[in-house]
N, C-alpha and C positions, 0 to 999 in steps of 0.2 A: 519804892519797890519793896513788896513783901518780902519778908524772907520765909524759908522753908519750915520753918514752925509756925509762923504766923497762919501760911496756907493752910497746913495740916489741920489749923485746930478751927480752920472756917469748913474745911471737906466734910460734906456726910458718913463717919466711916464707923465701923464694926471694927468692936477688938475680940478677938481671939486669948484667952488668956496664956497663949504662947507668946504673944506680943504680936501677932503679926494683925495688920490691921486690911480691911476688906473694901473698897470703898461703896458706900451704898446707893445703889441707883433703884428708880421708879421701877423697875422691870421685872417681873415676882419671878419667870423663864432664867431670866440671865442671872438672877441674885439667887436663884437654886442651886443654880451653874457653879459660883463663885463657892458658895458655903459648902455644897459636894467636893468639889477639887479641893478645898484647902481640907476636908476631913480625910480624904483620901492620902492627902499628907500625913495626917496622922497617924491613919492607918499604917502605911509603910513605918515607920518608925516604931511602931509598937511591937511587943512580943508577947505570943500566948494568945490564943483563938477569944480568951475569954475575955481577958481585958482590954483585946483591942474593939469590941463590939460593945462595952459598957463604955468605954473611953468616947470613941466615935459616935455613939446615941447623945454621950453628957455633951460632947464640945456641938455637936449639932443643934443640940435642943436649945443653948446657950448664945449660939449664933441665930439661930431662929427668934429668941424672944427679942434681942436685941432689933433687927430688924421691923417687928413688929412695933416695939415702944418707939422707933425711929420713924417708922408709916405713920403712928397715930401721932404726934408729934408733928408733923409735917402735917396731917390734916387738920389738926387743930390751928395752928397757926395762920394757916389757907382760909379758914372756914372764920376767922374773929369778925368782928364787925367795925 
């Protein structure tokens, strides 16, 4: 029986450098879903108009490329011969 670190480190997931990690699914809808709510997180907890809108574009763009290297990565894999 696996245990809880074993699973985590076979799960598809997105880290957040807050730590909190996202798990990633094929679903470009749903995984917009997930990385919006958890920036909206961020948002709440920020102070000041300005850096809560520099903060939320950085952690966004950051969760976005993640995804992307995690997409092509899955299609490379898929696609060997």
């Amino acid at each position: 029986m696996e245990n809880q670190e074993q699973l985590k480190q076979r799960l598809p997931l997105i880290r957040c450098e807050c730590g909190a990690e996202i798990l990633f699914i094929p679903d470009l809808k749903e995984m917009s879903h997930s990385i919006e709510a958890h920036v909206f997180e961020h948002r709440r907890n920020e102070k000041g108009p300005a850096k809560v809108a520099i903060n939320a574009n950085r952690i966004r763009d950051a969760l976005i490329s993640q995804v992307l290297r995690k997409a092509s990565d899955r299609e490379n894999e898929t696609s060997d011969f």
